[in-house]
LUMKE-21658 format. One record per atom (N, C-alpha, C): residue in three letters; x, y, z; atom name. Coordinates in steps of 0.1 Angstrom, whole numbers, plus 5000, padded with zeros to 4 digits. Example, Ala and Ser with C-alpha at 12.3 -4.5 7.8 and 13.67 -1.06 7.14 Angstrom:
2
{"ALA" {5132 4943 5078} "N"}
{"ALA" {5123 4955 5078} "CA"}
{"ALA" {5132 4967 5078} "C"}
{"SER" {5128 4978 5071} "N"}
{"SER" {5137 4989 5071} "CA"}
{"SER" {5129 5000 5079} "C"}
***
This chain:
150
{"UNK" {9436 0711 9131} "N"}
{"UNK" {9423 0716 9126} "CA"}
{"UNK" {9426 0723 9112} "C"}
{"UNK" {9416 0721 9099} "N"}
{"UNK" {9421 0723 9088} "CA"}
{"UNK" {9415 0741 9090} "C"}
{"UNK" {9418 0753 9088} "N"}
{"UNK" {9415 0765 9090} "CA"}
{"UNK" {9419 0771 9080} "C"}
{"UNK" {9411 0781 9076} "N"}
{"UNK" {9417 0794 9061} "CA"}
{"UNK" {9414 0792 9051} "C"}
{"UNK" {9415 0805 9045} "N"}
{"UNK" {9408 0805 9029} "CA"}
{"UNK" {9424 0807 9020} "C"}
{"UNK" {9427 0797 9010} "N"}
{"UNK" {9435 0797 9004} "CA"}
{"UNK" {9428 0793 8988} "C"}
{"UNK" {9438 0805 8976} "N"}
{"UNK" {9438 0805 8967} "CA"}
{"UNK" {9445 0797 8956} "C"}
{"UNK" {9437 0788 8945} "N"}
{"UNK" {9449 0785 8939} "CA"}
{"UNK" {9443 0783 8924} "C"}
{"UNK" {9449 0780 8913} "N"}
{"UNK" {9444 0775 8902} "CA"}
{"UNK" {9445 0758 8895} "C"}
{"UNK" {9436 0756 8885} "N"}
{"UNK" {9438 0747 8883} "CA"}
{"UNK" {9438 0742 8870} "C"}
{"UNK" {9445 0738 8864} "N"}
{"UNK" {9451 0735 8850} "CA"}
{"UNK" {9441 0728 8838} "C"}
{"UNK" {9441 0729 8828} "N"}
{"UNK" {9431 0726 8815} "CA"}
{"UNK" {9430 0711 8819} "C"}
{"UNK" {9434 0705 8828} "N"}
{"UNK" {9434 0686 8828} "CA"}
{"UNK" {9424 0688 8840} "C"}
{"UNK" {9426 0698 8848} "N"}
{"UNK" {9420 0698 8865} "CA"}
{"UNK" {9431 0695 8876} "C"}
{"UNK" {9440 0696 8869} "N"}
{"UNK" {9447 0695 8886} "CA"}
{"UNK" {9449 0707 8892} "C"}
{"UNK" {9457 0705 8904} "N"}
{"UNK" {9456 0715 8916} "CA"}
{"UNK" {9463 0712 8926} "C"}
{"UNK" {9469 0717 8934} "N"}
{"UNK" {9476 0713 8944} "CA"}
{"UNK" {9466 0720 8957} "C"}
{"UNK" {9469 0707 8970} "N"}
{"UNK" {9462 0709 8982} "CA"}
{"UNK" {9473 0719 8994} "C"}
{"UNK" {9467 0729 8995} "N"}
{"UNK" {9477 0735 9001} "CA"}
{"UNK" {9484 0727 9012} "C"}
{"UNK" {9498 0734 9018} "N"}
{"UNK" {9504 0726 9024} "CA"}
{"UNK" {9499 0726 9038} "C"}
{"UNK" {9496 0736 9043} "N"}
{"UNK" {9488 0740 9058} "CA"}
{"UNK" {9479 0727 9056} "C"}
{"UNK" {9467 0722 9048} "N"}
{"UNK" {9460 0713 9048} "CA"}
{"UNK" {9468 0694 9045} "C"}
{"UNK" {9475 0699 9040} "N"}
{"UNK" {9483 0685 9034} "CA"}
{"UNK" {9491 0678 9049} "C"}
{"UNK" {9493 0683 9054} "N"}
{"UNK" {9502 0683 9072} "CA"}
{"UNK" {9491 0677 9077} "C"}
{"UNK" {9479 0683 9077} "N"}
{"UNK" {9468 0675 9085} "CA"}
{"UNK" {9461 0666 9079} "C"}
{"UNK" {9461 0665 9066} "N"}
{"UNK" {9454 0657 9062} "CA"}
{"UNK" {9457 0642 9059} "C"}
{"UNK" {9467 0643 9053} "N"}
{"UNK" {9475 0633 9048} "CA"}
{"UNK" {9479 0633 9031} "C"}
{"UNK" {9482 0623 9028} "N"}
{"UNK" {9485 0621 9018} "CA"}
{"UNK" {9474 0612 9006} "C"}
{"UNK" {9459 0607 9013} "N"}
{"UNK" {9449 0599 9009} "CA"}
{"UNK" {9439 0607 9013} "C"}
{"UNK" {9430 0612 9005} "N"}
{"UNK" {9420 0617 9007} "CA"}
{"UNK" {9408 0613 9000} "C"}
{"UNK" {9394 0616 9002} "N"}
{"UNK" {9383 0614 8997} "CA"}
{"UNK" {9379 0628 8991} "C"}
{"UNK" {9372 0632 8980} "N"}
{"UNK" {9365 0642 8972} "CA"}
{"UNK" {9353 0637 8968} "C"}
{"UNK" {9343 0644 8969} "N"}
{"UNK" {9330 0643 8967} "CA"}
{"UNK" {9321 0655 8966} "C"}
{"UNK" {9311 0656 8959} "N"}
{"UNK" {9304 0667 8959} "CA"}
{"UNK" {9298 0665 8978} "C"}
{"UNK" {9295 0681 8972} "N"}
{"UNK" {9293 0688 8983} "CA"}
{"UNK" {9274 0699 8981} "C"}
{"UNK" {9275 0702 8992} "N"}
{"UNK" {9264 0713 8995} "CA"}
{"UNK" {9264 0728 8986} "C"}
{"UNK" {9252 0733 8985} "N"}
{"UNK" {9258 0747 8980} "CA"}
{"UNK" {9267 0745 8968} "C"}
{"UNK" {9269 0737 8960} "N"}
{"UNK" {9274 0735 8948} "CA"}
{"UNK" {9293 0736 8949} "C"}
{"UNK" {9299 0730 8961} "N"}
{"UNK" {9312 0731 8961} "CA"}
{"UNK" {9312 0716 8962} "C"}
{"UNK" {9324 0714 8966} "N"}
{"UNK" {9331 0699 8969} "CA"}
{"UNK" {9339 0698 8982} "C"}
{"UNK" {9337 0687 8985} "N"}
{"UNK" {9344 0686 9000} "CA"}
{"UNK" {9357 0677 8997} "C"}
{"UNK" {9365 0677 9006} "N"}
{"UNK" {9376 0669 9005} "CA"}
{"UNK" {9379 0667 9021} "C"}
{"UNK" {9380 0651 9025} "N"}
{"UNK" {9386 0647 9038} "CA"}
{"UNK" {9395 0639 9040} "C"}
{"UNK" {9401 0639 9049} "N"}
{"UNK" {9408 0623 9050} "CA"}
{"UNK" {9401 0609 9050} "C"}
{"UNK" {9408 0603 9049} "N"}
{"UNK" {9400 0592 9048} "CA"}
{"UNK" {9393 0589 9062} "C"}
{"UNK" {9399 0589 9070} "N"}
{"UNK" {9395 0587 9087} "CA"}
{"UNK" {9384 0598 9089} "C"}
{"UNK" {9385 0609 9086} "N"}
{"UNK" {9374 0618 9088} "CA"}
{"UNK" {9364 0613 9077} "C"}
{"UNK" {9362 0608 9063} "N"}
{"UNK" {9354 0607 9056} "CA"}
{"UNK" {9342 0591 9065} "C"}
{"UNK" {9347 0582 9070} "N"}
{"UNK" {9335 0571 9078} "CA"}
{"UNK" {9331 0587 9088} "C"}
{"UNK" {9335 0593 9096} "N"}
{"UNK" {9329 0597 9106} "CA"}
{"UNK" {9320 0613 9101} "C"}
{"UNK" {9324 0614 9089} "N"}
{"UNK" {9316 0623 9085} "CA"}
{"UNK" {9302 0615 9077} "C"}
{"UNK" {9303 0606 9074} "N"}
{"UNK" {9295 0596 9065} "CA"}
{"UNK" {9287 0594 9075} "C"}
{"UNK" {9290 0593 9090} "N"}
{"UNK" {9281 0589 9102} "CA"}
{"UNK" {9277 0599 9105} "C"}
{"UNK" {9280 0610 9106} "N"}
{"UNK" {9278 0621 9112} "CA"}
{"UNK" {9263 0628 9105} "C"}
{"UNK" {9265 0627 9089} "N"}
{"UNK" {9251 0634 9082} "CA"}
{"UNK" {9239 0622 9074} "C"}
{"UNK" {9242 0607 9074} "N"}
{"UNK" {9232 0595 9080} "CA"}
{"UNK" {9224 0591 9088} "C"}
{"UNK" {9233 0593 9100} "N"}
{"UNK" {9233 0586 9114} "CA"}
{"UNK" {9226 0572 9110} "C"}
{"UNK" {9235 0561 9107} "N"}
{"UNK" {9232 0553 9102} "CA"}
{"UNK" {9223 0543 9112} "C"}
{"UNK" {9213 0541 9104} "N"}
{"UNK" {9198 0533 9105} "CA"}
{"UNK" {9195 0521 9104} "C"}
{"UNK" {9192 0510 9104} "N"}
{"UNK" {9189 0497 9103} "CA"}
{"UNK" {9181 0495 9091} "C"}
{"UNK" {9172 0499 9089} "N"}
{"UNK" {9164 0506 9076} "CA"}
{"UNK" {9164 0521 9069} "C"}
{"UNK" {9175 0521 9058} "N"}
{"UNK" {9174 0538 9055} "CA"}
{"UNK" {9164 0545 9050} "C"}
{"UNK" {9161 0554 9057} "N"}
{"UNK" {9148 0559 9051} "CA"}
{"UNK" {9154 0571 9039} "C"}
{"UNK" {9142 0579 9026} "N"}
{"UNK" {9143 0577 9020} "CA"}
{"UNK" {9158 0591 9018} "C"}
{"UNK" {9154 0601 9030} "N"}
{"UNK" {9165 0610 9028} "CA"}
{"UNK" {9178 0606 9033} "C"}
{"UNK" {9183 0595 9037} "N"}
{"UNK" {9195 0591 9038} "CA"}
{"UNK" {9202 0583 9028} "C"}
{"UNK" {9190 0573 9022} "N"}
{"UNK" {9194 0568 9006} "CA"}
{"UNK" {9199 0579 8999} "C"}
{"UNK" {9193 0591 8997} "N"}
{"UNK" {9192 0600 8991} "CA"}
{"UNK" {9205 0611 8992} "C"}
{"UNK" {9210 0609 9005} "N"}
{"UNK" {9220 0615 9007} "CA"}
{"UNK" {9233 0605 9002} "C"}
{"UNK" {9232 0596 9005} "N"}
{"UNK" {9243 0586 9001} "CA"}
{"UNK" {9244 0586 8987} "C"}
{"UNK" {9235 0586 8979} "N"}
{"UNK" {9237 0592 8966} "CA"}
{"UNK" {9242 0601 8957} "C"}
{"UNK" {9241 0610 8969} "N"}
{"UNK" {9248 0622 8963} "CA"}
{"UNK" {9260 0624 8965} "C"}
{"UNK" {9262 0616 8979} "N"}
{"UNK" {9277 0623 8986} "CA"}
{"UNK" {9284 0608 8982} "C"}
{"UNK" {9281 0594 8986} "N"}
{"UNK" {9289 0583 8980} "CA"}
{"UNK" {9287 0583 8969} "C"}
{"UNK" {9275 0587 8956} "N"}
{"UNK" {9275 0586 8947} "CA"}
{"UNK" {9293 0591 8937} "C"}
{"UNK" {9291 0600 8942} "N"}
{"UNK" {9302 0613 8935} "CA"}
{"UNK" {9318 0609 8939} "C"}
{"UNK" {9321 0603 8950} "N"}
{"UNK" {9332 0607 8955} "CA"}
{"UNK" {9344 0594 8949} "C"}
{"UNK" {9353 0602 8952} "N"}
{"UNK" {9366 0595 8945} "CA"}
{"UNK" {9375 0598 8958} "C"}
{"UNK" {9381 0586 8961} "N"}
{"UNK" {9396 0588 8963} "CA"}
{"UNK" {9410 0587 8961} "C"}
{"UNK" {9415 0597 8963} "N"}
{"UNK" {9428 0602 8955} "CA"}
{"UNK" {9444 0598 8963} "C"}
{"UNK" {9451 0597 8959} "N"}
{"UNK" {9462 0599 8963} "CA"}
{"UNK" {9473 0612 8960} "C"}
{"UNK" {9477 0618 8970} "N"}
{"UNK" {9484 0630 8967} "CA"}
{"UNK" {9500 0630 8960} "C"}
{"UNK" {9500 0639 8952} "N"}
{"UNK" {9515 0635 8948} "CA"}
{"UNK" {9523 0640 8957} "C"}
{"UNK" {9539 0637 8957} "N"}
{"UNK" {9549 0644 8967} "CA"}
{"UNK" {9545 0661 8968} "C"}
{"UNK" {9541 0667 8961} "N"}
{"UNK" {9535 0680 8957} "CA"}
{"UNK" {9523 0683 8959} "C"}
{"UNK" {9516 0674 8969} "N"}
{"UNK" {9498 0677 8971} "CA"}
{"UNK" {9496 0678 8960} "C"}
{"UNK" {9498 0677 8947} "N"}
{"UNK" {9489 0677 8933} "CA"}
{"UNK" {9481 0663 8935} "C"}
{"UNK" {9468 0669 8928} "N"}
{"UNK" {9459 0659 8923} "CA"}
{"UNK" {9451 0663 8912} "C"}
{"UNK" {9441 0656 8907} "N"}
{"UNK" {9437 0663 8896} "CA"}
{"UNK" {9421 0654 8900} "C"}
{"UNK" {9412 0665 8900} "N"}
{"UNK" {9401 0664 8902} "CA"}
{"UNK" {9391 0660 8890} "C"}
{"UNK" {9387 0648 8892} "N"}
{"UNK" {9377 0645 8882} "CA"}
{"UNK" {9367 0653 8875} "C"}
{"UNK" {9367 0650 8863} "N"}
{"UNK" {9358 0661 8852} "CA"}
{"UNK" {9343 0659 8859} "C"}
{"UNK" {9338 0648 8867} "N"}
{"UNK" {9321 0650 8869} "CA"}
{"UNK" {9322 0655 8883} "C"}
{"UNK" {9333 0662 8890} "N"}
{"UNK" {9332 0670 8901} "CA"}
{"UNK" {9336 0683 8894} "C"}
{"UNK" {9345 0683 8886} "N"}
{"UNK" {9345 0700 8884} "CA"}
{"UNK" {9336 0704 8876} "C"}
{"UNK" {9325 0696 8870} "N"}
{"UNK" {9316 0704 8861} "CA"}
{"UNK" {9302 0704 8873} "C"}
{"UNK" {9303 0695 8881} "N"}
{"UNK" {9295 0699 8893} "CA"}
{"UNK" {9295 0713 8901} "C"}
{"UNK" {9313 0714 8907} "N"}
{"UNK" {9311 0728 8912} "CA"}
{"UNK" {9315 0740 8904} "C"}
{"UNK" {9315 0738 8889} "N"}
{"UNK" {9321 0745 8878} "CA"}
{"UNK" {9333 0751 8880} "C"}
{"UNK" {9342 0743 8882} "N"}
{"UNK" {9357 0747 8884} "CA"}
{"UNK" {9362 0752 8875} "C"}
{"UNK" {9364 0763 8872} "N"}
{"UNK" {9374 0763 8859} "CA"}
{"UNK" {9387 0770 8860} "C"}
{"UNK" {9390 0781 8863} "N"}
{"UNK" {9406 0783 8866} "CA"}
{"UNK" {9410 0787 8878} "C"}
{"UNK" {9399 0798 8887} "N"}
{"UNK" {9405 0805 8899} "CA"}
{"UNK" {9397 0796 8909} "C"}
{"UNK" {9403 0789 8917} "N"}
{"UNK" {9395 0778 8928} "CA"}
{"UNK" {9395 0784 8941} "C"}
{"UNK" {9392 0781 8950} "N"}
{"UNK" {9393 0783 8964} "CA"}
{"UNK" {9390 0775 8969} "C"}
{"UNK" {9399 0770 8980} "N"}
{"UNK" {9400 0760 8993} "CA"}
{"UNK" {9397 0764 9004} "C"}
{"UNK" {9388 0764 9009} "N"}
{"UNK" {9384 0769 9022} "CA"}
{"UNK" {9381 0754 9036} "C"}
{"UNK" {9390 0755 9048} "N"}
{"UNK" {9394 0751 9059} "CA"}
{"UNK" {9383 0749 9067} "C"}
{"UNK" {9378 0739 9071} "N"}
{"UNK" {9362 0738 9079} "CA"}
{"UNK" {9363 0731 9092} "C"}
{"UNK" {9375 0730 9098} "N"}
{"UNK" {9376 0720 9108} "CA"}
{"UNK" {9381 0710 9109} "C"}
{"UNK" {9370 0698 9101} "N"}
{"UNK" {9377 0682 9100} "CA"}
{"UNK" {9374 0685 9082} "C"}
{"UNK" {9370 0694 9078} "N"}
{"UNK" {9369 0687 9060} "CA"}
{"UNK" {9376 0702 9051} "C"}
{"UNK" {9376 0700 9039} "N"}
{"UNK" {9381 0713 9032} "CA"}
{"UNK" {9370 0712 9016} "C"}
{"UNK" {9365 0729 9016} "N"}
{"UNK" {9360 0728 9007} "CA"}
{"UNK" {9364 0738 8999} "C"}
{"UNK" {9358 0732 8986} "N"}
{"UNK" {9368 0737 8973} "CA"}
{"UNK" {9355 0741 8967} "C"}
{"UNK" {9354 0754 8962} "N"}
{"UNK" {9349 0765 8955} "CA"}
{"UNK" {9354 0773 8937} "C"}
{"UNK" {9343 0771 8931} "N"}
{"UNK" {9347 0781 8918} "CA"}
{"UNK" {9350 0795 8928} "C"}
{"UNK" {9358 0799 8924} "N"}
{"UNK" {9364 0814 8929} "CA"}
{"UNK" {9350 0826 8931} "C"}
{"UNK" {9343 0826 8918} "N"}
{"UNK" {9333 0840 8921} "CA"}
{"UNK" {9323 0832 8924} "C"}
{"UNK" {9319 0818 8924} "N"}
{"UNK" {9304 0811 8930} "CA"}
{"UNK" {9309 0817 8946} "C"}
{"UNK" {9322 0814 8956} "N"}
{"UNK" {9326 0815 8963} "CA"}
{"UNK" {9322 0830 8972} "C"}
{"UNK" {9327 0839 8963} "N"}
{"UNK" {9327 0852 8964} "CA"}
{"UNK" {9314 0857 8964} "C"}
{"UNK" {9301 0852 8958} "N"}
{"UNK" {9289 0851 8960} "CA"}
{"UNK" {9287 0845 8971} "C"}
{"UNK" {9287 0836 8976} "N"}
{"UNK" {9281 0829 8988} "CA"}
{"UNK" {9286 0836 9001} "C"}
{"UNK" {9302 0838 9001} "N"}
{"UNK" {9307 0850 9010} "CA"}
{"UNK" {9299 0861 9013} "C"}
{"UNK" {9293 0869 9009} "N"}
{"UNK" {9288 0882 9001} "CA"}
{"UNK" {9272 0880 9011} "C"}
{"UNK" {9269 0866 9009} "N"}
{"UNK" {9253 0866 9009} "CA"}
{"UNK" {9254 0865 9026} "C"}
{"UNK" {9264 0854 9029} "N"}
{"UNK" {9271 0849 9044} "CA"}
{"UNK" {9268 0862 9053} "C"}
{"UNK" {9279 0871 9046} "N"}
{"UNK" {9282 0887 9053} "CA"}
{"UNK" {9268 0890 9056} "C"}
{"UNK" {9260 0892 9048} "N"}
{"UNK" {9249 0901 9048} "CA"}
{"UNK" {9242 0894 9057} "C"}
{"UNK" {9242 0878 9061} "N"}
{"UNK" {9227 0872 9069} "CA"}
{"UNK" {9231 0866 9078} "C"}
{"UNK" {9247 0875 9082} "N"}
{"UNK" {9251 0867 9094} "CA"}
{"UNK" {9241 0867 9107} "C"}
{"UNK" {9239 0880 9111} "N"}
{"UNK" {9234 0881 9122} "CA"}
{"UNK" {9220 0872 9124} "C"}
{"UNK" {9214 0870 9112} "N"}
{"UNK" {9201 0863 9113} "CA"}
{"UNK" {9206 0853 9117} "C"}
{"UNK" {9215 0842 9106} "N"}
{"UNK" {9217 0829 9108} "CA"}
{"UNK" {9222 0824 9122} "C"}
{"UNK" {9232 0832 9129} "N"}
{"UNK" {9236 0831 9142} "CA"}
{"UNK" {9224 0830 9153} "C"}
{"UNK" {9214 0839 9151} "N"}
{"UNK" {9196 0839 9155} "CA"}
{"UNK" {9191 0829 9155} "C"}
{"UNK" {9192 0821 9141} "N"}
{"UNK" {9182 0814 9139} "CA"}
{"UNK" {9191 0796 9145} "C"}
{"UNK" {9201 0799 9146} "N"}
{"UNK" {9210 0787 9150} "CA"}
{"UNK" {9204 0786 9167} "C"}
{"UNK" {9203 0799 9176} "N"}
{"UNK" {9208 0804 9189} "CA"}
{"UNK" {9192 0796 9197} "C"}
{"UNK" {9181 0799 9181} "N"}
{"UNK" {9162 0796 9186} "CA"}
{"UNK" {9168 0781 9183} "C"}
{"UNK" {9168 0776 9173} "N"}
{"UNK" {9168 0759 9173} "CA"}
{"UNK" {9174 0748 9180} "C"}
{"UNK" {9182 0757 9189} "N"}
{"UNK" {9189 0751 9202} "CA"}
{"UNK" {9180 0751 9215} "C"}
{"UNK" {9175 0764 9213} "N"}
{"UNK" {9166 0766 9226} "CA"}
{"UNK" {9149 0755 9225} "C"}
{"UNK" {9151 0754 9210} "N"}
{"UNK" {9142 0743 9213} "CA"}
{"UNK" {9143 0731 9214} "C"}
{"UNK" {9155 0725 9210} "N"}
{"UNK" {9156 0712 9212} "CA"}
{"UNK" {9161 0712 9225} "C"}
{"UNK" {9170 0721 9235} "N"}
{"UNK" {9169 0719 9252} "CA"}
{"UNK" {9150 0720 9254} "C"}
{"UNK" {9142 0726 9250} "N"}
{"UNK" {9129 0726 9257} "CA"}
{"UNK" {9123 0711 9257} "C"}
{"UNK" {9131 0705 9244} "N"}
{"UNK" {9122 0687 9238} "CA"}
{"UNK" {9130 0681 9248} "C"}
{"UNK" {9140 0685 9253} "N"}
{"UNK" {9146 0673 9265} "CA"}
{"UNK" {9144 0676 9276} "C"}
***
């Protein structure tokens, strides 16, 4: 399971190395693509079809927010190959997306890793802290009503 907030920088070209805690589980082929919240996600390849299923739930006819999603997320993404050194160098129309420019952050999500401008990060953190207790609330009602729809 990919877990943790790790620090790193990334060079005037864009590259960056994938930490090694993540590189162990990930592999050596990964997918990058924009992301939510103005970050970028990064998966393996095996996780990237089941996450592709997972926020589609693929339809016989897509309606128009799934085109729409596919746009954004297959639109954008690239896959990479890692060097012996997890270095990669992230494409200039994802880092002007999540405005990457020297202090990055990699943050651990489970099955995906997402990569953060350093103080966009530290903002969203900030906002997280402050509305935790609501969002936990408001997660805890949307449950209780989808058990009442079944």
């Amino acid at each position: 399971m990919l877990l943790g907030r790790y620090f790193s920088r990334l060079t005037v070209k864009g590259r960056t190395a994938l930490p090694i805690r993540y590189r162990q589980e990930i592999g050596e082929r990964v997918v990058i693509a924009r992301w939510y919240e103005g970050c970028l996600v990064v998966v393996s390849l095996t996780e990237w079809h089941q996450l592709l299923s997972r926020l589609t739930k693929k339809v016989e006819v897509p309606t128009q927010p799934v085109r729409d999603t596919d746009r954004f997320i297959l639109g954008s993404a690239y896959e990479l190959k890692l060097d012996n050194q997890g270095r990669f160098v992230i494409p200039k129309y994802l880092r002007d997306y999540a405005e990457l420019r020297d202090e990055i952050v990699f943050l651990g999500l489970g099955e995906r890793i997402e990569v953060w401008n350093k103080d966009t990060w530290e903002k969203q953190e900030k906002y997280i802290q402050e509305n935790a207790e609501a969002m936990i609330e408001q997660i805890a009602k949307e449950k209780r009503e989808v058990v009442k729809k079944d």
